[in-house]
N, CA, C and O atoms as a printed pandas DataFrame, in Angstrom:
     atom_number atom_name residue_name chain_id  residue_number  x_coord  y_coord  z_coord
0              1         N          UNK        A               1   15.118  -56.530  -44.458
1              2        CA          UNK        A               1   14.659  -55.936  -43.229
2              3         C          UNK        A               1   15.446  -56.555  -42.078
3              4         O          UNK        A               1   15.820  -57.726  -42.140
4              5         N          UNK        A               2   15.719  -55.714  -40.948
5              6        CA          UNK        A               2   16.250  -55.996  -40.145
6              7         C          UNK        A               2   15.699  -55.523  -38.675
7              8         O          UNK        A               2   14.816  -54.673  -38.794
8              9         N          UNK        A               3   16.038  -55.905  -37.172
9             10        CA          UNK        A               3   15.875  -55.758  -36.677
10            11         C          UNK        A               3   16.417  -54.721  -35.443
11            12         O          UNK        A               3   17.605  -54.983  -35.251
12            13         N          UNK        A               4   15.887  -53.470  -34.407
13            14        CA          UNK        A               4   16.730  -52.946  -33.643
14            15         C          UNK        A               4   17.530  -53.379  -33.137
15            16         O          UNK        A               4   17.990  -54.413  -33.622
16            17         N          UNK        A               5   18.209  -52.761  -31.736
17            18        CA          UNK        A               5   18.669  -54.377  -30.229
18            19         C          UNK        A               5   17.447  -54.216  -29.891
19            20         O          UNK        A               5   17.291  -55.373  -29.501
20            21         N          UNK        A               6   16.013  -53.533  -29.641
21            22        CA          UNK        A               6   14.822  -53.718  -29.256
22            23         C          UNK        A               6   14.163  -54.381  -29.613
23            24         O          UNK        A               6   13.051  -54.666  -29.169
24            25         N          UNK        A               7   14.742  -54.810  -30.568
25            26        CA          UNK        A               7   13.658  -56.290  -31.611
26            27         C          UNK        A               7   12.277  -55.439  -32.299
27            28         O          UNK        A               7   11.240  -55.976  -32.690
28            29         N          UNK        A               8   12.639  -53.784  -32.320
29            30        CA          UNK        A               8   11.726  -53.373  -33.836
30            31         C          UNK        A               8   11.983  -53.620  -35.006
31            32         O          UNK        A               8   13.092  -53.149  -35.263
32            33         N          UNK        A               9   11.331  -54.353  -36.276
33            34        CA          UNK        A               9   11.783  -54.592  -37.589
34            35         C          UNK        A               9   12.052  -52.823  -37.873
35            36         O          UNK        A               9   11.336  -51.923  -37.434
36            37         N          UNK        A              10   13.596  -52.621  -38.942
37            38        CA          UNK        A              10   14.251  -51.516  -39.136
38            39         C          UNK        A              10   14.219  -51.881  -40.296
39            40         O          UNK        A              10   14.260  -53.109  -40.212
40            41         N          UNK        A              11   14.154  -51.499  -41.761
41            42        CA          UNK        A              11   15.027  -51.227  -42.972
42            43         C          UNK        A              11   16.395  -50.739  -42.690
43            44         O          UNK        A              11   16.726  -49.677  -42.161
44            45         N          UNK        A              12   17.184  -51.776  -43.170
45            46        CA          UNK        A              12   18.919  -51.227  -43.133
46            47         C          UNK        A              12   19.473  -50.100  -44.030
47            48         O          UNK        A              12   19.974  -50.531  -45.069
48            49         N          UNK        A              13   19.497  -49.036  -43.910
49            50        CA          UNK        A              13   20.309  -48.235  -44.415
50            51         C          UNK        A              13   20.741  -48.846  -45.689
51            52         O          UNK        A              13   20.838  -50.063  -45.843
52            53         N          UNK        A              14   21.022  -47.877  -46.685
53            54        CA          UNK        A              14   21.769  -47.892  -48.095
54            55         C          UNK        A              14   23.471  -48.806  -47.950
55            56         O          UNK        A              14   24.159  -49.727  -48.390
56            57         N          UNK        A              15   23.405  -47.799  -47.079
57            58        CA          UNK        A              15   25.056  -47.936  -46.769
58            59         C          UNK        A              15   25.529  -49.021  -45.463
59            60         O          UNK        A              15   26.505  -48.833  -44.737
60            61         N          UNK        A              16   24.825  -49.883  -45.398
61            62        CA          UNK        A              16   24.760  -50.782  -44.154
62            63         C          UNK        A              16   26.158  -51.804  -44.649
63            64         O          UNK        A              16   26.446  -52.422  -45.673
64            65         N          UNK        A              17   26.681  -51.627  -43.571
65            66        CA          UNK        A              17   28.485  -52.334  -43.786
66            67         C          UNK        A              17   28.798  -52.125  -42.025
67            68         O          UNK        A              17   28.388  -51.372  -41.141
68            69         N          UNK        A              18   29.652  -53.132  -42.122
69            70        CA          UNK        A              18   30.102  -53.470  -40.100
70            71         C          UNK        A              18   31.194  -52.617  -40.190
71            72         O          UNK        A              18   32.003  -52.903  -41.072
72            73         N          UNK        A              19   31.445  -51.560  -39.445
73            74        CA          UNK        A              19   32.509  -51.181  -39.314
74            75         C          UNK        A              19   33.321  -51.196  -38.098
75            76         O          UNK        A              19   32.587  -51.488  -37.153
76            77         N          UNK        A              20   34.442  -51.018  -37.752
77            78        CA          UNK        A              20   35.570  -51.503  -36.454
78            79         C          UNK        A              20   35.114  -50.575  -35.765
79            80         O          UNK        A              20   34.942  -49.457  -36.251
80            81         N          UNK        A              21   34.825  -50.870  -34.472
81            82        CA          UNK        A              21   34.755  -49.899  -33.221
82            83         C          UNK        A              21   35.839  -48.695  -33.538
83            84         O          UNK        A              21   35.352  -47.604  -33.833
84            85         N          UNK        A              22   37.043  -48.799  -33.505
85            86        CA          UNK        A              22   38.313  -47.721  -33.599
86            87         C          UNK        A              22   37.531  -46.879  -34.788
87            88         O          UNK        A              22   37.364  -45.661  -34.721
88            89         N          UNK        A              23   37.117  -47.626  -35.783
89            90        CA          UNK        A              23   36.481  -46.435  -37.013
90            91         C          UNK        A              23   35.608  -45.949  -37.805
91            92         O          UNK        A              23   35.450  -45.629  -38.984
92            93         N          UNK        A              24   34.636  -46.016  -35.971
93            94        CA          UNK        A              24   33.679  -45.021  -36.233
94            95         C          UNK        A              24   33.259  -43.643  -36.270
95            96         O          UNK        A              24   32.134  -43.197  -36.498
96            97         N          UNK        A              25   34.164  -43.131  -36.053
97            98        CA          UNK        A              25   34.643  -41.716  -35.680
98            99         C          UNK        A              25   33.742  -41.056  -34.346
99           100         O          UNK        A              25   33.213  -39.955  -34.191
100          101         N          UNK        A              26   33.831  -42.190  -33.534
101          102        CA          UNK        A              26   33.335  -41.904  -32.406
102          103         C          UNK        A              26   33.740  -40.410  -31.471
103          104         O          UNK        A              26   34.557  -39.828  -32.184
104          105         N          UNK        A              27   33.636  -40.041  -30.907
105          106        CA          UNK        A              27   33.811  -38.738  -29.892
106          107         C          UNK        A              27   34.764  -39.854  -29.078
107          108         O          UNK        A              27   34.200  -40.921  -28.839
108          109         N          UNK        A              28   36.066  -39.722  -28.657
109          110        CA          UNK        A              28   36.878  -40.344  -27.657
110          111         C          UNK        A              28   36.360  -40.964  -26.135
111          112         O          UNK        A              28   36.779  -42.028  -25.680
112          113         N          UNK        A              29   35.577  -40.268  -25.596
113          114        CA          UNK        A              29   34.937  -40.578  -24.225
114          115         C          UNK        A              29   34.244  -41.823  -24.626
115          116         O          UNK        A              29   34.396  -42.901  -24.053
116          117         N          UNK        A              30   33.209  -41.540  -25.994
117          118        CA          UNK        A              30   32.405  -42.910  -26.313
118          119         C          UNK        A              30   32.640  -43.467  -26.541
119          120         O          UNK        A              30   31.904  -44.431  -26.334
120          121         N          UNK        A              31   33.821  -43.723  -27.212
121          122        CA          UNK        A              31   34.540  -44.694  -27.856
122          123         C          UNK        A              31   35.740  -45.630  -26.653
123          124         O          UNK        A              31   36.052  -46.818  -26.570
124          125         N          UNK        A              32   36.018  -44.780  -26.115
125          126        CA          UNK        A              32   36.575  -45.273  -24.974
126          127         C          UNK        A              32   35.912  -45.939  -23.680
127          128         O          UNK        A              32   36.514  -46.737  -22.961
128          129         N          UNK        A              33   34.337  -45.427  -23.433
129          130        CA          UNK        A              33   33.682  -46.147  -22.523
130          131         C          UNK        A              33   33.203  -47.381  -23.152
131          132         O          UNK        A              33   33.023  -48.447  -22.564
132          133         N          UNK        A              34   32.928  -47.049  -24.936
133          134        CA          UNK        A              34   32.641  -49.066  -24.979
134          135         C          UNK        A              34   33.512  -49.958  -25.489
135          136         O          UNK        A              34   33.278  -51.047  -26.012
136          137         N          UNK        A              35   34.892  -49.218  -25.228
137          138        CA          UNK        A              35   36.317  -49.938  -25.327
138          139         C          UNK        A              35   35.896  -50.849  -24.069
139          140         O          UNK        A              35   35.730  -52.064  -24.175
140          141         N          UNK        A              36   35.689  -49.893  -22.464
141          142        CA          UNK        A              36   35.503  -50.251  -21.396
142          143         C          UNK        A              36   35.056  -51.488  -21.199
143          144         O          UNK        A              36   35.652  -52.477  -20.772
144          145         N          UNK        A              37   33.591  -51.300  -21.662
145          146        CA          UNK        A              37   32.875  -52.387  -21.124
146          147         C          UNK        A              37   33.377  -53.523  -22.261
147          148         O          UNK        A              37   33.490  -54.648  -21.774
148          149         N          UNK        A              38   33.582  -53.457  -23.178
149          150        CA          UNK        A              38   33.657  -54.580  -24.119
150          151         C          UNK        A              38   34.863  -55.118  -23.167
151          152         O          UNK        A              38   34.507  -56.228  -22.770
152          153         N          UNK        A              39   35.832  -54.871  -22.766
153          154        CA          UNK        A              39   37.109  -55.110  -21.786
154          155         C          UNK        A              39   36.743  -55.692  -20.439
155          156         O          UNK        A              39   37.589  -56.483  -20.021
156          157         N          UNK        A              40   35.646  -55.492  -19.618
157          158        CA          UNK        A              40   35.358  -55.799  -18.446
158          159         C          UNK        A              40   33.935  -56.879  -19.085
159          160         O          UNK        A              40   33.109  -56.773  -18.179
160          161         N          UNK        A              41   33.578  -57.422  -19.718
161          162        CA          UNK        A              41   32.910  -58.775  -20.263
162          163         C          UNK        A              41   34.159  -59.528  -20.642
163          164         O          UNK        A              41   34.200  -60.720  -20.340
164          165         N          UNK        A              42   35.063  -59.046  -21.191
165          166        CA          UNK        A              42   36.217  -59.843  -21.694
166          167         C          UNK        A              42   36.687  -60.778  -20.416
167          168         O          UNK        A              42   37.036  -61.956  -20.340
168          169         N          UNK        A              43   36.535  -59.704  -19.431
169          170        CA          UNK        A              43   37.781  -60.292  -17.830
170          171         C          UNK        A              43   36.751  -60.467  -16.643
171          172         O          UNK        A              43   37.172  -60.691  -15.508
172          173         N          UNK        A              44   35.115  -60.343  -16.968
173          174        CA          UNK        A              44   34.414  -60.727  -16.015
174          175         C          UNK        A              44   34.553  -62.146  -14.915
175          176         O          UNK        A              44   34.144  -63.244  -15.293
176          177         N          UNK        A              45   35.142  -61.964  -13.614
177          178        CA          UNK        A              45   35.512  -63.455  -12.877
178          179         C          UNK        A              45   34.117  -64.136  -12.698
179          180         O          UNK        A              45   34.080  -65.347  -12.913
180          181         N          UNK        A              46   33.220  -63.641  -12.411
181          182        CA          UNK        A              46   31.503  -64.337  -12.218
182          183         C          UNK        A              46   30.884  -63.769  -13.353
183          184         O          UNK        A              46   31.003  -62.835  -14.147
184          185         N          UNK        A              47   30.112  -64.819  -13.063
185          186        CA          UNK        A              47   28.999  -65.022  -14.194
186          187         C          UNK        A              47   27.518  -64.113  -14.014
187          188         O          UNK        A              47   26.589  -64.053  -14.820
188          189         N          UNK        A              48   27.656  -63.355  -12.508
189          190        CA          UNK        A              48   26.585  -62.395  -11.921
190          191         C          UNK        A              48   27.208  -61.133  -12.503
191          192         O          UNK        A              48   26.474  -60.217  -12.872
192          193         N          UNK        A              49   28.931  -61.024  -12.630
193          194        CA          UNK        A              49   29.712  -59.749  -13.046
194          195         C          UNK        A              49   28.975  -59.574  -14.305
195          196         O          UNK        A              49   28.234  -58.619  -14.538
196          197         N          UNK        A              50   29.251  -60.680  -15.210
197          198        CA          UNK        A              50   28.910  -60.523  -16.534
198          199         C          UNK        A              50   27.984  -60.432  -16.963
199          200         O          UNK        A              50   27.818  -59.723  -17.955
200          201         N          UNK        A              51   27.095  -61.048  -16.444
201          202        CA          UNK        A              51   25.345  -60.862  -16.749
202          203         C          UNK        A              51   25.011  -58.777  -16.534
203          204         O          UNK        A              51   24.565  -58.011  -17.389
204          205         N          UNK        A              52   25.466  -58.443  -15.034
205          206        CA          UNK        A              52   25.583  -56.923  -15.054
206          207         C          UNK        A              52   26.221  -56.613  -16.192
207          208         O          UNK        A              52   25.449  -56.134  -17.023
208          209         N          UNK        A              53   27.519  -56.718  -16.608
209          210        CA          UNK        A              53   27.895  -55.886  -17.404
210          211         C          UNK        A              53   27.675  -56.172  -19.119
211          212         O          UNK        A              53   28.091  -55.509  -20.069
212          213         N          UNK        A              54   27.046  -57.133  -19.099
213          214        CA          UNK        A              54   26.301  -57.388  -20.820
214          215         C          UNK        A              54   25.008  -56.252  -20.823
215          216         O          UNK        A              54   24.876  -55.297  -21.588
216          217         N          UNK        A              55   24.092  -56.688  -19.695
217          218        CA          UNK        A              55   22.914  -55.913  -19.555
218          219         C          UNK        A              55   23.704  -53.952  -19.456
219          220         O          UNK        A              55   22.830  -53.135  -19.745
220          221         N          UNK        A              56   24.609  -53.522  -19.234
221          222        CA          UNK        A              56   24.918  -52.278  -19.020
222          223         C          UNK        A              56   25.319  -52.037  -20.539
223          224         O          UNK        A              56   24.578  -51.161  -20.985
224          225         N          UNK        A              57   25.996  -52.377  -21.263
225          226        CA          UNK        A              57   26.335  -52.452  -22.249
226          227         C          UNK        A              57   25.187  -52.380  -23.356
227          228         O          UNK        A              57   25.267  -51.528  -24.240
228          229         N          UNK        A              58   23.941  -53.425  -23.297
229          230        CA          UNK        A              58   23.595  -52.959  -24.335
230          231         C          UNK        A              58   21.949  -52.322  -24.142
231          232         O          UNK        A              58   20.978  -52.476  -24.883
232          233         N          UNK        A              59   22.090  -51.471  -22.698
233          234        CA          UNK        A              59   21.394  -50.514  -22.342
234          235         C          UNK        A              59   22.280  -48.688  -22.676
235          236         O          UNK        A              59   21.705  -47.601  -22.728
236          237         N          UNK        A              60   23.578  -48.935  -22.820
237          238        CA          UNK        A              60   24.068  -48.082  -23.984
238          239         C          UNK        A              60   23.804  -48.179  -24.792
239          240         O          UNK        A              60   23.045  -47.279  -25.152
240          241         N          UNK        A              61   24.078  -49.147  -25.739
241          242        CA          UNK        A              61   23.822  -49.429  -27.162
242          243         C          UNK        A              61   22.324  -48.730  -27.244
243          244         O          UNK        A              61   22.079  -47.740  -27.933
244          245         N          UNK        A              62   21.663  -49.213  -26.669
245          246        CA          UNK        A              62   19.983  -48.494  -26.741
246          247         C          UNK        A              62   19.976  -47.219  -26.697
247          248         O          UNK        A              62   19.211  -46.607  -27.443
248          249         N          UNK        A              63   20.910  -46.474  -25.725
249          250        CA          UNK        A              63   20.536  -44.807  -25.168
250          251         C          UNK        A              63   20.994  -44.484  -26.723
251          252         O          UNK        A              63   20.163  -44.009  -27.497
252          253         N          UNK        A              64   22.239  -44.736  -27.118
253          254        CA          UNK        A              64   22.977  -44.238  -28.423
254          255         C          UNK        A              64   21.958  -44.377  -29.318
255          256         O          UNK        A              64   21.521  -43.324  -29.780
256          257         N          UNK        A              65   21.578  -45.161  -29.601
257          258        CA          UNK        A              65   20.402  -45.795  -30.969
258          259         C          UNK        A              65   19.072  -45.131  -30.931
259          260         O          UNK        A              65   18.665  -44.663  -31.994
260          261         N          UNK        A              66   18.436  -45.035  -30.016
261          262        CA          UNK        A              66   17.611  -43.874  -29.547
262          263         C          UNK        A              66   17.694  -42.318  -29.717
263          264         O          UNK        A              66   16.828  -41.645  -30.277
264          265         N          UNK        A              67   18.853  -41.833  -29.157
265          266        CA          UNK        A              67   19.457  -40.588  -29.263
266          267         C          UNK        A              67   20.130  -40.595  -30.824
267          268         O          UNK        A              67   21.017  -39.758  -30.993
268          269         N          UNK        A              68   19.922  -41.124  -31.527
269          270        CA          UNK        A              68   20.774  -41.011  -33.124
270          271         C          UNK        A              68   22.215  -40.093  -32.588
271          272         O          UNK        A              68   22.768  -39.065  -32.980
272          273         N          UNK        A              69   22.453  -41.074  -31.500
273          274        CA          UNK        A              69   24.261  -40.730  -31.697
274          275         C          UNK        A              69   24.798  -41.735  -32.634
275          276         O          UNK        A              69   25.871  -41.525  -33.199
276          277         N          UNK        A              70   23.912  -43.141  -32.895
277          278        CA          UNK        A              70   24.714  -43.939  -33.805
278          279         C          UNK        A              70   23.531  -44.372  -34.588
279          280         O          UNK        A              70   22.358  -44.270  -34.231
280          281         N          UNK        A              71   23.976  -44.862  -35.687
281          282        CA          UNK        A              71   23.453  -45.563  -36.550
282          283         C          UNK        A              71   23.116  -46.740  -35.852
283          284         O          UNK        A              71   23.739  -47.310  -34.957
284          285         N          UNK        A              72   21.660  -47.127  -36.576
285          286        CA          UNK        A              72   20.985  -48.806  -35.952
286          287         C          UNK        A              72   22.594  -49.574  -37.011
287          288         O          UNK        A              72   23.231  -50.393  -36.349
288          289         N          UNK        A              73   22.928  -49.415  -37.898
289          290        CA          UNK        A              73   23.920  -50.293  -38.179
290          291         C          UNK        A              73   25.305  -50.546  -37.394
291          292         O          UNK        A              73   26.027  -51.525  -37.205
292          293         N          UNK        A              74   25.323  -48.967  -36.971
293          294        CA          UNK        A              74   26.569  -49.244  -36.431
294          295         C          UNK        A              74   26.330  -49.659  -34.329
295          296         O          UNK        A              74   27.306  -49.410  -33.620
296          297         N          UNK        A              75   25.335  -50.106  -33.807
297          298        CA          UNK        A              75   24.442  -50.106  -32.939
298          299         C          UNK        A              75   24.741  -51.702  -33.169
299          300         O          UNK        A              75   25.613  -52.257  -32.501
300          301         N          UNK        A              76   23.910  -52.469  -34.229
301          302        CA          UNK        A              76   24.241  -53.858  -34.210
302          303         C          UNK        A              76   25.149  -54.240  -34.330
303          304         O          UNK        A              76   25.279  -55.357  -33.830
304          305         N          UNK        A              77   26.232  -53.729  -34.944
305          306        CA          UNK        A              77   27.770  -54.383  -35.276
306          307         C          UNK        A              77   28.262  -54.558  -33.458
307          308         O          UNK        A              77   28.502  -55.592  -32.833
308          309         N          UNK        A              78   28.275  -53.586  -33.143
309          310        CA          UNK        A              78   28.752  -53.366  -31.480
310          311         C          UNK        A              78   27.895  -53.967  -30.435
311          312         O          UNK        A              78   28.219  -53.937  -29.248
312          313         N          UNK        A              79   26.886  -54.471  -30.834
313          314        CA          UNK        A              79   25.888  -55.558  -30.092
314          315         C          UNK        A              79   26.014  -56.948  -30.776
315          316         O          UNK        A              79   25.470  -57.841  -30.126
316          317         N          UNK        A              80   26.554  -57.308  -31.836
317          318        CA          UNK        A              80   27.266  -57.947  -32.451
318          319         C          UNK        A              80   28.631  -58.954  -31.425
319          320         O          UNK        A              80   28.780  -60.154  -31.192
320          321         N          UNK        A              81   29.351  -57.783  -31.074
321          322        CA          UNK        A              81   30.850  -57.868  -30.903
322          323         C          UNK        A              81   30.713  -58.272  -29.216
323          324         O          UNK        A              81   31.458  -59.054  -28.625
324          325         N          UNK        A              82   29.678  -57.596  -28.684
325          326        CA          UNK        A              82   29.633  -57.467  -27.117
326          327         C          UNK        A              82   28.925  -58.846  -26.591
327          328         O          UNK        A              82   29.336  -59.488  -25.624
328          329         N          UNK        A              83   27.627  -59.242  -27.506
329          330        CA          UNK        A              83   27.229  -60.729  -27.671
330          331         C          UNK        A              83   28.167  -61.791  -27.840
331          332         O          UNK        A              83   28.188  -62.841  -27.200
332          333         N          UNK        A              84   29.163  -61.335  -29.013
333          334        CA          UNK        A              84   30.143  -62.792  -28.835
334          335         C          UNK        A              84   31.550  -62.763  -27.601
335          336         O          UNK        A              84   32.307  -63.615  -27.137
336          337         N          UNK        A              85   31.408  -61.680  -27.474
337          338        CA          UNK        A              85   32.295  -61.486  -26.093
338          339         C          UNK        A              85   31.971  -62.324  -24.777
339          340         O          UNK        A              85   32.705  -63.063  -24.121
340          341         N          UNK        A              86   30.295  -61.883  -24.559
341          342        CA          UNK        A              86   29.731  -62.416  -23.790
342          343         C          UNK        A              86   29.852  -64.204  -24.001
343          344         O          UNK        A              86   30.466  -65.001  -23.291
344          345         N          UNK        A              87   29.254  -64.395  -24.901
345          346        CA          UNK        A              87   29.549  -65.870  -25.271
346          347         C          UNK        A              87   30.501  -66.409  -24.893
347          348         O          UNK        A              87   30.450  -67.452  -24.240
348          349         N          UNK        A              88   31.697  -65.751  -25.258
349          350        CA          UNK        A              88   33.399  -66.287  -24.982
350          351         C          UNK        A              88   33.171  -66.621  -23.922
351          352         O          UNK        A              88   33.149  -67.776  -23.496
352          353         N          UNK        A              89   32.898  -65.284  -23.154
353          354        CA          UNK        A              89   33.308  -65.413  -21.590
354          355         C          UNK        A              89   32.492  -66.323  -20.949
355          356         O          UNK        A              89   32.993  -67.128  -20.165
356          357         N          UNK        A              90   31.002  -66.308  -21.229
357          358        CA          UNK        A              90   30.280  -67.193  -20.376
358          359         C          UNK        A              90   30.766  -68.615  -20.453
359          360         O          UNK        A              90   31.125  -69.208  -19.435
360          361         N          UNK        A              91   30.785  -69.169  -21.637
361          362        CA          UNK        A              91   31.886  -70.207  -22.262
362          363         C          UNK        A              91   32.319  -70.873  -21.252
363          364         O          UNK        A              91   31.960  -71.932  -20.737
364          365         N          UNK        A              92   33.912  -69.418  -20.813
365          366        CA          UNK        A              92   35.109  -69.537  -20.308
366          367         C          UNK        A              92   34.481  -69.867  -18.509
367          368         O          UNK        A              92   34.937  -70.820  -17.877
368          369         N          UNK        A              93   33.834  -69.293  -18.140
369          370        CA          UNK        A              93   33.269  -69.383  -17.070
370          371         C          UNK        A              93   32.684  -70.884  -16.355
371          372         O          UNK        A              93   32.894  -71.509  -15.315
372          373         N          UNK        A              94   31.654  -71.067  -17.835
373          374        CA          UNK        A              94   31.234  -72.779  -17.078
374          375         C          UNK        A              94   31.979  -73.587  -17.298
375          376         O          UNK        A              94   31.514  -74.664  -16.925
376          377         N          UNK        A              95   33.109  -73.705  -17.796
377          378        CA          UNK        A              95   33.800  -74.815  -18.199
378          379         C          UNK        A              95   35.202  -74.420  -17.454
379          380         O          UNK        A              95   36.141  -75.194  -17.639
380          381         N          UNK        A              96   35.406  -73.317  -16.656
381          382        CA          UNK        A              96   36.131  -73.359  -15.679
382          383         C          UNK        A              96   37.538  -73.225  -16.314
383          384         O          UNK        A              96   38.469  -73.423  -15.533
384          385         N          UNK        A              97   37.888  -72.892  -17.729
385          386        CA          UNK        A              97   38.414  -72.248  -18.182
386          387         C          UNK        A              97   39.351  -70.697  -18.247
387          388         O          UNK        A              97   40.265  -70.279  -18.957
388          389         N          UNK        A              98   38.924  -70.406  -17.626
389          390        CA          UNK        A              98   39.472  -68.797  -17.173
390          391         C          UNK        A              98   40.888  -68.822  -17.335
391          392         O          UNK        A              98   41.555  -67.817  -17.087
């Protein structure tokens, strides 16, 4: 058992495997807007930027997961990826790293 990004316990799918953003056979616009944001957490200069744009990010992840445009699997992999992004960056941020 597993959990949403809402923190509902989910049963994982049969077929539950992480797959690469590039191959999910996303629709181009979608795939390209969470190219976006995964890119602007990457290069966030403040730590107020990034906090906005984690929270925007996986208030997509929700609309998609909700709307069964995506799989809850393929939903966590990309909340997955955007979490350790965030991490990096916040990281990079307090330690003045940039």
């Amino acid at each position: 058992m597993t959990q949403d990004i809402a923190g509902s316990q989910r049963h994982p799918p049969s077929n539950f495997a992480k797959t690469p953003i590039d191959e999910m056979g996303l629709p181009p616009h979608l795939l390209n807007e969470l190219q976006v944001q995964l890119d602007k957490i990457h290069t966030d200069a403040t730590h107020e930027m990034l906090v906005h744009d984690l929270i925007y990010a996986k208030g997509l992840l929700r609309g998609l997961e909700v709307g069964k445009v995506l799989p809850t699997s393929q939903c966590l992999n990309l909340l997955e990826l955007i979490e350790n992004a965030y991490v990096n960056r916040d990281a990079q941020l307090r330690h003045g790293t940039v």
